[in-house]
KOLGUBA-764460 format. One record per atom (N, C-alpha, C): residue number from 1; atom name; x, y, z; residue in three letters. Coordinates in nm, 2 decimals. Layout:
<atoms>
> k | a | east | north | up | r
> NUM | CA | X | Y | Z | ALA
...
</atoms>
This chain:
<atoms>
> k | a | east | north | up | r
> 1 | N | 2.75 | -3.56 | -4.04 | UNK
> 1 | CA | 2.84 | -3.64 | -3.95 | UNK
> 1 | C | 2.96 | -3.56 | -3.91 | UNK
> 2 | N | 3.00 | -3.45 | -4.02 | UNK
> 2 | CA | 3.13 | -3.39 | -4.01 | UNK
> 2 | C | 3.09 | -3.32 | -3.81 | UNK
> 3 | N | 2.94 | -3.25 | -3.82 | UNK
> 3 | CA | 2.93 | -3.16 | -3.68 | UNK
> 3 | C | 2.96 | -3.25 | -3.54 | UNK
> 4 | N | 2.92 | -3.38 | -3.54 | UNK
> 4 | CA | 2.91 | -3.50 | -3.45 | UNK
> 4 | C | 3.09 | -3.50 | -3.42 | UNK
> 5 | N | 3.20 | -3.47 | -3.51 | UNK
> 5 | CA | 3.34 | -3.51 | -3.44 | UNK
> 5 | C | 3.38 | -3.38 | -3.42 | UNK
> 6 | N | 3.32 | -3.26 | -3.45 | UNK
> 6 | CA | 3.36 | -3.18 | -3.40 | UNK
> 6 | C | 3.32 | -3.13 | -3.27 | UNK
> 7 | N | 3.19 | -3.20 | -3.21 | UNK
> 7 | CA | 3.19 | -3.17 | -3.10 | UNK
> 7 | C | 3.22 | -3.25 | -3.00 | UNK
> 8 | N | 3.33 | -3.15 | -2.88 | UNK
> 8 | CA | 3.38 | -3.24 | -2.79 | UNK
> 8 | C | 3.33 | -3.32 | -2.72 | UNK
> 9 | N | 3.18 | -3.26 | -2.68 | UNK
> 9 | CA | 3.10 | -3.37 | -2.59 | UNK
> 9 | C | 3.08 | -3.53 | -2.66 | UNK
> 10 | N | 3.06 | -3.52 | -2.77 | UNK
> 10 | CA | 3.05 | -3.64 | -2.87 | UNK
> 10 | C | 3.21 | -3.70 | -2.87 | UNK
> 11 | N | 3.31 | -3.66 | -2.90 | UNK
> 11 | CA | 3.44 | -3.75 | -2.93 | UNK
> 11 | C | 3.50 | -3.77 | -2.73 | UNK
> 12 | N | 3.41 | -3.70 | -2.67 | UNK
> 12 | CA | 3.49 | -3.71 | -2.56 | UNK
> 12 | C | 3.56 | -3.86 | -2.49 | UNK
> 13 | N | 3.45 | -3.94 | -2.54 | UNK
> 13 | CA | 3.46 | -4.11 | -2.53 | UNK
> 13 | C | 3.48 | -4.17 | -2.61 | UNK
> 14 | N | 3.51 | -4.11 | -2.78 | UNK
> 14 | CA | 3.57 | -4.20 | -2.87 | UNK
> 14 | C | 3.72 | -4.19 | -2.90 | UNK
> 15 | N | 3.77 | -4.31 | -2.96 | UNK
> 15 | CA | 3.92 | -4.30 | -2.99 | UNK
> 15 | C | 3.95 | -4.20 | -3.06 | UNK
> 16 | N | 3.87 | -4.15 | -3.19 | UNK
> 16 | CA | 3.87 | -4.04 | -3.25 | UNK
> 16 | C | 3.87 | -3.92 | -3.22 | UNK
> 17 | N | 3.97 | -3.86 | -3.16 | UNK
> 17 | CA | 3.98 | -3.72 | -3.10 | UNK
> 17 | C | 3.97 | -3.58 | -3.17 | UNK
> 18 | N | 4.04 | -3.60 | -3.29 | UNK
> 18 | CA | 4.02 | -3.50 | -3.38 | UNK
> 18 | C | 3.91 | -3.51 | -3.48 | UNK
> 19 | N | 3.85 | -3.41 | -3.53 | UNK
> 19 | CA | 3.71 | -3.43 | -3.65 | UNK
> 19 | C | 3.82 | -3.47 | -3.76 | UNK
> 20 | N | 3.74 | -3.52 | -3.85 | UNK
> 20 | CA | 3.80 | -3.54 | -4.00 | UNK
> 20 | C | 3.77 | -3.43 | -4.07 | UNK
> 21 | N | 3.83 | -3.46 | -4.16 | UNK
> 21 | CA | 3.79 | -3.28 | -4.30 | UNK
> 21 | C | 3.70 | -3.38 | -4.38 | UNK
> 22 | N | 3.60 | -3.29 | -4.47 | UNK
> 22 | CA | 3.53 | -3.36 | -4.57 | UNK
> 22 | C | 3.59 | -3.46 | -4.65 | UNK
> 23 | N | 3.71 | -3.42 | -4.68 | UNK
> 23 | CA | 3.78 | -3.51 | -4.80 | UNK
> 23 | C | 3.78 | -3.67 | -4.69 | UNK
> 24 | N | 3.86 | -3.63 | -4.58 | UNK
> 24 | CA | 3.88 | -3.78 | -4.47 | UNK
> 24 | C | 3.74 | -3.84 | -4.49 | UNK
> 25 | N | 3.60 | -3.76 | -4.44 | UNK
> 25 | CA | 3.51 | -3.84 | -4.39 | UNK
> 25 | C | 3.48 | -3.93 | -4.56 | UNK
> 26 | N | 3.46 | -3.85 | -4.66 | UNK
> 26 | CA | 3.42 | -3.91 | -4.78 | UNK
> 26 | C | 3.49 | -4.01 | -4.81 | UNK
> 27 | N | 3.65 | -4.02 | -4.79 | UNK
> 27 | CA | 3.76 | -4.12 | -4.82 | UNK
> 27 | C | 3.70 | -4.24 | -4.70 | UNK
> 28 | N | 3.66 | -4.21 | -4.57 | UNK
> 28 | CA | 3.64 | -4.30 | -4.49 | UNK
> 28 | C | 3.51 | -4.41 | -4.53 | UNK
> 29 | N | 3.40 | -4.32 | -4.61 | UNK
> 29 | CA | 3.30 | -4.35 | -4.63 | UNK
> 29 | C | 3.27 | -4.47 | -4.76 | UNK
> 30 | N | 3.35 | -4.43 | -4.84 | UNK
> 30 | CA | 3.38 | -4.49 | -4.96 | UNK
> 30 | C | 3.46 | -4.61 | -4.95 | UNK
> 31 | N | 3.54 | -4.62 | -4.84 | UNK
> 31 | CA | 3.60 | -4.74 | -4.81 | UNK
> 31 | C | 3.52 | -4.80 | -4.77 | UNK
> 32 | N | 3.45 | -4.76 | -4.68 | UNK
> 32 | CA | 3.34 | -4.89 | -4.58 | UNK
> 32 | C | 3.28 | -4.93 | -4.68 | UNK
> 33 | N | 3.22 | -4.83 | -4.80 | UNK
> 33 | CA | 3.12 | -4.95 | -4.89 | UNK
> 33 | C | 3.20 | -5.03 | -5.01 | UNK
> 34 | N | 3.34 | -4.98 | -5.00 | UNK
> 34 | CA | 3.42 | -5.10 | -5.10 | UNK
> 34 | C | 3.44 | -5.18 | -5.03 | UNK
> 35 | N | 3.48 | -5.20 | -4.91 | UNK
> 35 | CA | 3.54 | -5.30 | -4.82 | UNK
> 35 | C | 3.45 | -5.45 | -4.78 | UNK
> 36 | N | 3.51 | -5.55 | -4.85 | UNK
> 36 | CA | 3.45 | -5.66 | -4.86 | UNK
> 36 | C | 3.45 | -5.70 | -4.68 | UNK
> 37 | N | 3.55 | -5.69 | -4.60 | UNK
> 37 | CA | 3.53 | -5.67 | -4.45 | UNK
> 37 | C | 3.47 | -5.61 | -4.36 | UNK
> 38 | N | 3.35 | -5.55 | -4.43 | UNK
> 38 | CA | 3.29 | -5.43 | -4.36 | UNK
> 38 | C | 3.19 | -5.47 | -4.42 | UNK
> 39 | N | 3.07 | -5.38 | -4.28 | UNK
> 39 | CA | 2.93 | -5.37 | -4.34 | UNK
> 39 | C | 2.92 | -5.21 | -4.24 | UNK
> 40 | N | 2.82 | -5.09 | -4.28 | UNK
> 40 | CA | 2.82 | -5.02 | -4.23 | UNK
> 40 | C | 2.68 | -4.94 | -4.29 | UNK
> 41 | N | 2.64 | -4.93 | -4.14 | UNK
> 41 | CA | 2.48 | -4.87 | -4.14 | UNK
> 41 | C | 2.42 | -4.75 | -4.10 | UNK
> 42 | N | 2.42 | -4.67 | -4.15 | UNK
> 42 | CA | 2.37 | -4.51 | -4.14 | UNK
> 42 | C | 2.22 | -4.53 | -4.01 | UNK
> 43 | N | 2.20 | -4.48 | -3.90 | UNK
> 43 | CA | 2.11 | -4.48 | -3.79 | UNK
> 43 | C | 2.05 | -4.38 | -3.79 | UNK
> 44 | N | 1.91 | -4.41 | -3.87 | UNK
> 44 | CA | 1.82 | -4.27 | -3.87 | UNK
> 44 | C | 1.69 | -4.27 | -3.75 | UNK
> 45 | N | 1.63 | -4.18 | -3.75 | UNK
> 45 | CA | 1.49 | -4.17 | -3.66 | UNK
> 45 | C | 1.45 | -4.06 | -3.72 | UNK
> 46 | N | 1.30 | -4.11 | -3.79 | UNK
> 46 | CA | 1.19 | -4.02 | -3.85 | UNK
> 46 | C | 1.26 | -3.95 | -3.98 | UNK
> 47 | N | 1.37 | -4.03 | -4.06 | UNK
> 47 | CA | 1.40 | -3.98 | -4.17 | UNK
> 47 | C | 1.54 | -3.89 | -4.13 | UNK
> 48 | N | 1.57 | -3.88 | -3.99 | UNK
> 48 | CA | 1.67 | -3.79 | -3.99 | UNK
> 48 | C | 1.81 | -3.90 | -3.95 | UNK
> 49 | N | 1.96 | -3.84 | -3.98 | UNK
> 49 | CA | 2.04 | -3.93 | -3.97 | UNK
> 49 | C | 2.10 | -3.88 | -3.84 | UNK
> 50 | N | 2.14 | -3.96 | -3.71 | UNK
> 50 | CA | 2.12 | -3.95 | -3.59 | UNK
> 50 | C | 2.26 | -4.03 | -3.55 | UNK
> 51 | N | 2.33 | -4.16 | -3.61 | UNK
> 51 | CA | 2.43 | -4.19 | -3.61 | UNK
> 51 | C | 2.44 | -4.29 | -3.69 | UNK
> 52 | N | 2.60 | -4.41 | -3.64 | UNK
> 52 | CA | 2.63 | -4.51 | -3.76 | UNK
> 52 | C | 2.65 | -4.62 | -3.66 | UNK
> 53 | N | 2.64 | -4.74 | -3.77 | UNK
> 53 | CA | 2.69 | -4.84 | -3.68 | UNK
> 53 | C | 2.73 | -4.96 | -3.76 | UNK
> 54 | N | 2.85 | -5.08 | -3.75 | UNK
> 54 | CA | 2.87 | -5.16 | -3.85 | UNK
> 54 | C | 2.98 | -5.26 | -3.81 | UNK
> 55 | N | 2.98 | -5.34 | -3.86 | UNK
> 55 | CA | 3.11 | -5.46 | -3.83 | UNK
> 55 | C | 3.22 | -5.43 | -3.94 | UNK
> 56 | N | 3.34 | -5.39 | -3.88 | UNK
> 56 | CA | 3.48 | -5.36 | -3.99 | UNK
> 56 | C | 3.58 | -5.48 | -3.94 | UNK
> 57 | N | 3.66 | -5.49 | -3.99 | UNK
> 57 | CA | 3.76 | -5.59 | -4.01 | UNK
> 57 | C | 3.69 | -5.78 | -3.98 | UNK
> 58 | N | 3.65 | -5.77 | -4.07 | UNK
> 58 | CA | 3.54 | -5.93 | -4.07 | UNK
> 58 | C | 3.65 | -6.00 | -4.09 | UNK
> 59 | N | 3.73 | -6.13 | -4.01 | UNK
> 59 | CA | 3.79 | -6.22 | -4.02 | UNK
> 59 | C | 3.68 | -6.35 | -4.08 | UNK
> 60 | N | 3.71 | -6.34 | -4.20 | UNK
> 60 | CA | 3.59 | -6.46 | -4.27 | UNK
> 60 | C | 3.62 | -6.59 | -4.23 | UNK
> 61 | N | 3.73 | -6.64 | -4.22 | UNK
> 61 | CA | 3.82 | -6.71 | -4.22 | UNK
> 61 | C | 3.80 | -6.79 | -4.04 | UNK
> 62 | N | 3.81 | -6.69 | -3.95 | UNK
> 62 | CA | 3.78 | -6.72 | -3.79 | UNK
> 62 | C | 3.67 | -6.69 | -3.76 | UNK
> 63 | N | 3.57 | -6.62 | -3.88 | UNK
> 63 | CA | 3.45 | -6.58 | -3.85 | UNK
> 63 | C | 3.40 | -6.49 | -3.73 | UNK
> 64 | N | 3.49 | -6.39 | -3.73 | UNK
> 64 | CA | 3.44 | -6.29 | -3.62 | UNK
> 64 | C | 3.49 | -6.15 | -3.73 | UNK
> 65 | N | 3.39 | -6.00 | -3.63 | UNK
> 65 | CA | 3.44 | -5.91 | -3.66 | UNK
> 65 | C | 3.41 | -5.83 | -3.55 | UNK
> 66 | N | 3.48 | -5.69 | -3.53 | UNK
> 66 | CA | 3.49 | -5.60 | -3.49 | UNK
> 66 | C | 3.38 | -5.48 | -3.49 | UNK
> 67 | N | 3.28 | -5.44 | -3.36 | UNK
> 67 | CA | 3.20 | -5.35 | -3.40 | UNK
> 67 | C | 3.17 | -5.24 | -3.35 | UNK
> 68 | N | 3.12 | -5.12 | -3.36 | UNK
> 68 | CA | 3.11 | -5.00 | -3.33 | UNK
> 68 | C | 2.98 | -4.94 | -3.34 | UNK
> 69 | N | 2.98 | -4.84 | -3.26 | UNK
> 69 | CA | 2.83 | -4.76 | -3.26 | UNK
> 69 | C | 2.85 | -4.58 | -3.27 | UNK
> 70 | N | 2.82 | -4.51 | -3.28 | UNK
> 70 | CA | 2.80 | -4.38 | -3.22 | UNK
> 70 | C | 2.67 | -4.32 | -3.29 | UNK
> 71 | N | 2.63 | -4.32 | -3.16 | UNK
> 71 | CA | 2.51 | -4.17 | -3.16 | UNK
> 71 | C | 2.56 | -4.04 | -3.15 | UNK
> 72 | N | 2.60 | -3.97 | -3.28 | UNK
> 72 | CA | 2.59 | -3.86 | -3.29 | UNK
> 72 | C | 2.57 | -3.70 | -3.23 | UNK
> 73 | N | 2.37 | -3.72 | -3.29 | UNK
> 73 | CA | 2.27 | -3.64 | -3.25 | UNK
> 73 | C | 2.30 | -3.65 | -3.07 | UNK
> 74 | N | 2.33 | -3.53 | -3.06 | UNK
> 74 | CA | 2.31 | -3.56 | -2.88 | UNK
> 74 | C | 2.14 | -3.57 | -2.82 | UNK
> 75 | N | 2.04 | -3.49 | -2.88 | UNK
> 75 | CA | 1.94 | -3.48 | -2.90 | UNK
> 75 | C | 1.83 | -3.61 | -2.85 | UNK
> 76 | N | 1.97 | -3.72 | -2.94 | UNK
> 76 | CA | 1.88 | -3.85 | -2.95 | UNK
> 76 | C | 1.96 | -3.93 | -2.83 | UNK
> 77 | N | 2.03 | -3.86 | -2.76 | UNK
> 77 | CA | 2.11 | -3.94 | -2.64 | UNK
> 77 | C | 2.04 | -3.98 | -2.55 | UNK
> 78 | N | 2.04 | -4.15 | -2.48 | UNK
> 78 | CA | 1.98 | -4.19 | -2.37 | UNK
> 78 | C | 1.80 | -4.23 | -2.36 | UNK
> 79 | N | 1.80 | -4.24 | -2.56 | UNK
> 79 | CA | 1.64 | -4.25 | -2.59 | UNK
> 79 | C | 1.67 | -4.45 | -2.64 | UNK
> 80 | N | 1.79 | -4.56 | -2.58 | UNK
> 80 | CA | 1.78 | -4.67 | -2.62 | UNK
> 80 | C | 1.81 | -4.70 | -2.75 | UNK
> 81 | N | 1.89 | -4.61 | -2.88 | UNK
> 81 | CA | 1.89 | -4.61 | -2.96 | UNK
> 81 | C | 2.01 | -4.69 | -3.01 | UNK
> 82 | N | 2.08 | -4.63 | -2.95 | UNK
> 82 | CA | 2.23 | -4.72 | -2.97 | UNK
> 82 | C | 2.21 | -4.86 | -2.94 | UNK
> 83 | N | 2.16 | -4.93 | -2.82 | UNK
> 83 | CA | 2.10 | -5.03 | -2.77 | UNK
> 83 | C | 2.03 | -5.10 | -2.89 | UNK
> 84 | N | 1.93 | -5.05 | -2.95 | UNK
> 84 | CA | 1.88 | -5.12 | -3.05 | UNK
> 84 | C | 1.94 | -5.12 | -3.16 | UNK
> 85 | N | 2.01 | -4.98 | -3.22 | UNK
> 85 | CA | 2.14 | -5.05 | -3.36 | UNK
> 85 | C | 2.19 | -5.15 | -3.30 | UNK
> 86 | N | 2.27 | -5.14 | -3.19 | UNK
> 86 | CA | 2.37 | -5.29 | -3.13 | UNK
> 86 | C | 2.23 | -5.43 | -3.14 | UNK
> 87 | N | 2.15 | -5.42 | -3.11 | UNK
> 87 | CA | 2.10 | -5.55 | -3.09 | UNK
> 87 | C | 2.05 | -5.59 | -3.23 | UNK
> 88 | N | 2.04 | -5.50 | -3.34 | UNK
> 88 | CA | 1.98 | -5.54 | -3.47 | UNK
> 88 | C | 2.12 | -5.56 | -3.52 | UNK
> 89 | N | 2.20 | -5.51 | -3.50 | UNK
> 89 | CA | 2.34 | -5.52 | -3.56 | UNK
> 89 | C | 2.39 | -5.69 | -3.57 | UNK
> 90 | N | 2.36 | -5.73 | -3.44 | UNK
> 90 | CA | 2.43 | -5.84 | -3.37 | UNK
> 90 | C | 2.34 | -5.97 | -3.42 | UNK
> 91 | N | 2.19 | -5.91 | -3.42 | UNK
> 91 | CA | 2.11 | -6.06 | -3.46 | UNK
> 91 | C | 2.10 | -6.09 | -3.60 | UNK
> 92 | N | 2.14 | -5.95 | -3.69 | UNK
> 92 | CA | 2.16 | -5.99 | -3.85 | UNK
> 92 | C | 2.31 | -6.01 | -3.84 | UNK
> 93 | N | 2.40 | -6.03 | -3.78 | UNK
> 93 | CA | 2.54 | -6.05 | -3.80 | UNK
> 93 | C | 2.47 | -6.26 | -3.78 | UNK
> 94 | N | 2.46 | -6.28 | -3.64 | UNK
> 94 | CA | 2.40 | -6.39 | -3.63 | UNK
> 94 | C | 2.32 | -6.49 | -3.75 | UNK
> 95 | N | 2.23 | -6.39 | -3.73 | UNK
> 95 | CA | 2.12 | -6.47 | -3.82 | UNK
> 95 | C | 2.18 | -6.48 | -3.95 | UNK
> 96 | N | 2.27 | -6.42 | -4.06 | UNK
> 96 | CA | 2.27 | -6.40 | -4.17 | UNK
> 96 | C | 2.40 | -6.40 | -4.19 | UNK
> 97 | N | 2.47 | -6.40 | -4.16 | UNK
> 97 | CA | 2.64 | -6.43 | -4.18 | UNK
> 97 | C | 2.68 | -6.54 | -4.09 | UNK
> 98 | N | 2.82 | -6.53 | -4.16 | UNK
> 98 | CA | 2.89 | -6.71 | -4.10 | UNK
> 98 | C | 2.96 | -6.68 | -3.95 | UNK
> 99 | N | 2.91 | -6.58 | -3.88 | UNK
> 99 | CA | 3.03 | -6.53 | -3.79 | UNK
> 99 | C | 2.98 | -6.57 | -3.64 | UNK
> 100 | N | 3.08 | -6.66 | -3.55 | UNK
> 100 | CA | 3.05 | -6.64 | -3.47 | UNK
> 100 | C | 3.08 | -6.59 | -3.33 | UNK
> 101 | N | 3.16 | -6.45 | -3.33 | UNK
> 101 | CA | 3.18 | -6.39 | -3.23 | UNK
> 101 | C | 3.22 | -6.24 | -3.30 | UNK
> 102 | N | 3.12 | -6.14 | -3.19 | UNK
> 102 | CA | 3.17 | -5.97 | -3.24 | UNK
> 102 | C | 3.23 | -5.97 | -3.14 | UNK
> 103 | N | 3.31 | -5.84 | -3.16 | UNK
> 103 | CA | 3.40 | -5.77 | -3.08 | UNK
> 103 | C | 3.35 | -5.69 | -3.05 | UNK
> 104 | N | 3.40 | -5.55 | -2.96 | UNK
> 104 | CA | 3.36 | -5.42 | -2.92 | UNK
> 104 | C | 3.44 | -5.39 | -2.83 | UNK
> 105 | N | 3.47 | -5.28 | -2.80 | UNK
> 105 | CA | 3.58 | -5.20 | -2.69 | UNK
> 105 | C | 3.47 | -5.03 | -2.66 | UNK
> 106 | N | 3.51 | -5.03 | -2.53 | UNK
> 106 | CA | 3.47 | -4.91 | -2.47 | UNK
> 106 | C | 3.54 | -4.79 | -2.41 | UNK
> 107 | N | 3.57 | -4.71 | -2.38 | UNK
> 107 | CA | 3.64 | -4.64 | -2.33 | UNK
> 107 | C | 3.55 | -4.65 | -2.12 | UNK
> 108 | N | 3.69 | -4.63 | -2.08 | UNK
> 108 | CA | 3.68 | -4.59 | -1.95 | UNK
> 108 | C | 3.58 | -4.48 | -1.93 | UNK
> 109 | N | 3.45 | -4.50 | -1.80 | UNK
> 109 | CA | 3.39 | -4.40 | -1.83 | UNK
> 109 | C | 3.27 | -4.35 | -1.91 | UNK
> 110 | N | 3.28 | -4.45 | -2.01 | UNK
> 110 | CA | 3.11 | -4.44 | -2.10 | UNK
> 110 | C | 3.03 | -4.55 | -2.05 | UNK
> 111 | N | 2.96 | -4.53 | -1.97 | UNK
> 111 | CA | 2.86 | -4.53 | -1.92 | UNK
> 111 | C | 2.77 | -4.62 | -1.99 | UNK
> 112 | N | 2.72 | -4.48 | -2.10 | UNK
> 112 | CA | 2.69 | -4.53 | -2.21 | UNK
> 112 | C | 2.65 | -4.67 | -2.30 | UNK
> 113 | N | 2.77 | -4.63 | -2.32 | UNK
> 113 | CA | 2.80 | -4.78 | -2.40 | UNK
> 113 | C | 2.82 | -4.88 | -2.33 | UNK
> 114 | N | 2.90 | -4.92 | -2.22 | UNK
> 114 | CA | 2.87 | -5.00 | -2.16 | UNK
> 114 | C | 2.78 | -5.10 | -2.13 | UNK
> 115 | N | 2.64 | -4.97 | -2.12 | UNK
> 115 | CA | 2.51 | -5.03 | -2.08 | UNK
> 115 | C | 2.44 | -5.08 | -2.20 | UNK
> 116 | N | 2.48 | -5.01 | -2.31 | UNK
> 116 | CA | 2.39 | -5.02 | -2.44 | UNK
> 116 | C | 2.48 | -5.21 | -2.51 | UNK
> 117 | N | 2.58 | -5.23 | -2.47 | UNK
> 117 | CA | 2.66 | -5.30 | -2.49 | UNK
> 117 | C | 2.61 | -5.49 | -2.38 | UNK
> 118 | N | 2.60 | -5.41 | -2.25 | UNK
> 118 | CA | 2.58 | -5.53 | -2.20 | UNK
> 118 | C | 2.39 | -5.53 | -2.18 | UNK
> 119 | N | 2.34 | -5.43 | -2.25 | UNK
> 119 | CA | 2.20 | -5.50 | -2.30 | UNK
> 119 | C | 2.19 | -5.58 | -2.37 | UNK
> 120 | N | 2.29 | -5.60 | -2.49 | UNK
> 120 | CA | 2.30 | -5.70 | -2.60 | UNK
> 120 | C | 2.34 | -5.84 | -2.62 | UNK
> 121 | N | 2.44 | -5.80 | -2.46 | UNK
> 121 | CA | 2.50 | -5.95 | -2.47 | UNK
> 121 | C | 2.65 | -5.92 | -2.51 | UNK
> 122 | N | 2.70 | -5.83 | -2.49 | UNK
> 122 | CA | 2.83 | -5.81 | -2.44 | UNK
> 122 | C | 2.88 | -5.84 | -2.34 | UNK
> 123 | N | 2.99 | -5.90 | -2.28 | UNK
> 123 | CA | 3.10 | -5.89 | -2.18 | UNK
> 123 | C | 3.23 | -5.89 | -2.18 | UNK
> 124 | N | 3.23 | -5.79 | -2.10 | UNK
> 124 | CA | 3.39 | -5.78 | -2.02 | UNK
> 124 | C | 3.44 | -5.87 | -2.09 | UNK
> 125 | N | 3.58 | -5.89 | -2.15 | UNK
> 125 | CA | 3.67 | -5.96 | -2.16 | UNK
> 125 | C | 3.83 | -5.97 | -2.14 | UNK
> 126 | N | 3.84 | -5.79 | -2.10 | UNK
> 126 | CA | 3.96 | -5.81 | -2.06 | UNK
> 126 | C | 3.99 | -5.62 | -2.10 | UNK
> 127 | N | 4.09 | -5.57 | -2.09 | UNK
> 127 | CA | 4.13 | -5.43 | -2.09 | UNK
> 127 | C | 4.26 | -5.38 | -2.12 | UNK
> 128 | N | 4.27 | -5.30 | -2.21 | UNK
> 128 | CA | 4.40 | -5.22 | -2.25 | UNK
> 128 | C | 4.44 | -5.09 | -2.13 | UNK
> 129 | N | 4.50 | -5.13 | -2.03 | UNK
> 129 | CA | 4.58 | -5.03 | -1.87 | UNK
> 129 | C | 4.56 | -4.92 | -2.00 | UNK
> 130 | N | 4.52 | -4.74 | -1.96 | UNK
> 130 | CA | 4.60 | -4.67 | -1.97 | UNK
> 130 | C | 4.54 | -4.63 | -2.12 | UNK
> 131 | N | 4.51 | -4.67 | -2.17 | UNK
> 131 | CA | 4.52 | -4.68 | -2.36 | UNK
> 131 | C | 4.49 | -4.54 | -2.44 | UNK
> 132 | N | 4.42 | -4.46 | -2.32 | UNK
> 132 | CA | 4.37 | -4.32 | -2.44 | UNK
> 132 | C | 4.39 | -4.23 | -2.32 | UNK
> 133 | N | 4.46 | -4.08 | -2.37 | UNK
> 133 | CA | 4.45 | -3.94 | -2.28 | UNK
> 133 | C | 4.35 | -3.86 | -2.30 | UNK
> 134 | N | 4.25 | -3.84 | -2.20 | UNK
> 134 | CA | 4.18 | -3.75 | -2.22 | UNK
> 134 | C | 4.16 | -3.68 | -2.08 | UNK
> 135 | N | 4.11 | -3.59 | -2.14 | UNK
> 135 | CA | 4.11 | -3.42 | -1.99 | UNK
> 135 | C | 4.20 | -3.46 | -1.89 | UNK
> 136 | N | 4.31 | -3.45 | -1.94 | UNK
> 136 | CA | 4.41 | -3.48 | -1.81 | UNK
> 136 | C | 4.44 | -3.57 | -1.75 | UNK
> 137 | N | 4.42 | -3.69 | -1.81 | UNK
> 137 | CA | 4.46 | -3.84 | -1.75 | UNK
> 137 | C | 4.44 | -3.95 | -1.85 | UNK
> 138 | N | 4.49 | -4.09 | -1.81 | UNK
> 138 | CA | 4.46 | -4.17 | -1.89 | UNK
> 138 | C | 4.32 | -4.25 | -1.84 | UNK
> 139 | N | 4.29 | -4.33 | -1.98 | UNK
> 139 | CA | 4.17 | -4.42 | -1.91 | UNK
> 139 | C | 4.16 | -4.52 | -2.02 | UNK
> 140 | N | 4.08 | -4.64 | -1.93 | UNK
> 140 | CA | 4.13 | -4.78 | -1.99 | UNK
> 140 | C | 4.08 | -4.79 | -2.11 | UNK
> 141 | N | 4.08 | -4.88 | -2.20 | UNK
> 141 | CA | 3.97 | -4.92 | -2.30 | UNK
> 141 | C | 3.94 | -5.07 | -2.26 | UNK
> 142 | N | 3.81 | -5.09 | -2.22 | UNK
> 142 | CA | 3.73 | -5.24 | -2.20 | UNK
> 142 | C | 3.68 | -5.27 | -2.30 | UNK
> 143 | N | 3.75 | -5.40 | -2.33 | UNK
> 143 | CA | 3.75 | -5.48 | -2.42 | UNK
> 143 | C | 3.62 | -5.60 | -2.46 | UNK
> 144 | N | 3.52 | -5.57 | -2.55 | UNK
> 144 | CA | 3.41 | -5.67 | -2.47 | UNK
> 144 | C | 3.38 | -5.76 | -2.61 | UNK
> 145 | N | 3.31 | -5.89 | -2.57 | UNK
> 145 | CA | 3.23 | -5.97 | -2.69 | UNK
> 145 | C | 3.11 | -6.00 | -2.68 | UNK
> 146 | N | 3.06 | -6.05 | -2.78 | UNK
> 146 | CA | 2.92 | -6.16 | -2.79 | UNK
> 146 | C | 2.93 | -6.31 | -2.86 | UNK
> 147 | N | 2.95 | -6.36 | -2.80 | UNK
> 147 | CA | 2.95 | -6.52 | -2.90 | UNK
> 147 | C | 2.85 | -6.55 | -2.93 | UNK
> 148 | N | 2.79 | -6.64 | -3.05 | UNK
> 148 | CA | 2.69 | -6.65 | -3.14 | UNK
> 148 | C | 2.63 | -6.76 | -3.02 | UNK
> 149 | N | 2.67 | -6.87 | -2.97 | UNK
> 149 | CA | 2.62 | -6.97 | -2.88 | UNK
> 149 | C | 2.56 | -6.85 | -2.76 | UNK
> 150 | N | 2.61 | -6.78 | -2.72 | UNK
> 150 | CA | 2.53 | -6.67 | -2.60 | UNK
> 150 | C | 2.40 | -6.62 | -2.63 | UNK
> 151 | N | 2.47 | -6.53 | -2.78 | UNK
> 151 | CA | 2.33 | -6.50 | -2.82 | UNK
> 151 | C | 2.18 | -6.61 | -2.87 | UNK
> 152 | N | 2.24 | -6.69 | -2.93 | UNK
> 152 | CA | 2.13 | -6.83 | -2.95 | UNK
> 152 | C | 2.06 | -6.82 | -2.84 | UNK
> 153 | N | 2.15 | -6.85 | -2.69 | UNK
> 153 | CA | 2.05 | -6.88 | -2.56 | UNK
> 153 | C | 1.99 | -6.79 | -2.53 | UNK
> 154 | N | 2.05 | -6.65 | -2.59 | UNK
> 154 | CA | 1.96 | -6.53 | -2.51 | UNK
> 154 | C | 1.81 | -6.51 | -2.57 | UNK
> 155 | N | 1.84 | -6.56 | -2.74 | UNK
> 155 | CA | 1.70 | -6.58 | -2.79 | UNK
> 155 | C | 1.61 | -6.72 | -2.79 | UNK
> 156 | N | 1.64 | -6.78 | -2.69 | UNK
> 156 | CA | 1.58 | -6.88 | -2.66 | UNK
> 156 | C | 1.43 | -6.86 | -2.55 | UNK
</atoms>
């Protein structure tokens, strides 16, 4: 994981700008699996680990959380992969917990995610002007969701 934040083409579109050091990633890693607010899932293909993906800050209480993806492996870039963690992510959040709405944010620009996002049943909800500097300028972060009643009808 540590190679994936060091390379720029990979952090180019995350918030995450800088890599972590071993000690960060391990401290980061070890929190996700204490964290009763968290769930977080290692994304392999054919045995190999390729990226992560997971809901952090679970509001149990209003029943929503917060979720994330990254593919990594660039290798495995643009093979629908992210697309499918997001949509397995979303129907075991559904199906098996009390929650009914995820979050997600995108950066201006990723494409990417966007698409892998509104394959699942993400939308637009709204945008932070300005929110991250990269190569020379700012660019927004799109702000998006899934409500549990959407997804229901999408699996209908």
């Amino acid at each position: 994981m540590m190679a994936w934040f060091a390379d720029k083409e990979v952090v180019a579109r995350l918030c995450n700008r800088f890599p972590p050091s071993a000690d960060q990633q391990r401290e980061f890693l070890d929190a996700q699996a204490r964290d009763p607010a968290s769930l977080f899932w290692a994304i392999e293909v054919e045995g190999q680990l390729v990226g992560t993906t997971g809901i952090r800050d679970i509001d149990w209480a209003n029943q929503r959380g917060e979720t994330g993806t990254v593919i990594g492996d660039k290798s495995m870039w643009g093979q629908g992969i992210a697309s499918e963690a997001m949509r397995l992510r979303t129907d075991y959040a559904f199906a098996n917990l009390p929650l009914r709405k995820l979050t997600s944010s995108y950066m201006e620009g990723n494409e990417a995610s966007r698409k892998a996002q509104t394959r699942v049943g993400y939308r637009e909800v709204g945008r932070r002007n300005q929110q991250y500097f990269r190569s020379g300028g700012w660019l927004d972060e799109i702000l998006t969701e899934v409500l549990r009643e959407d997804w229901e009808k999408g699996r209908a």
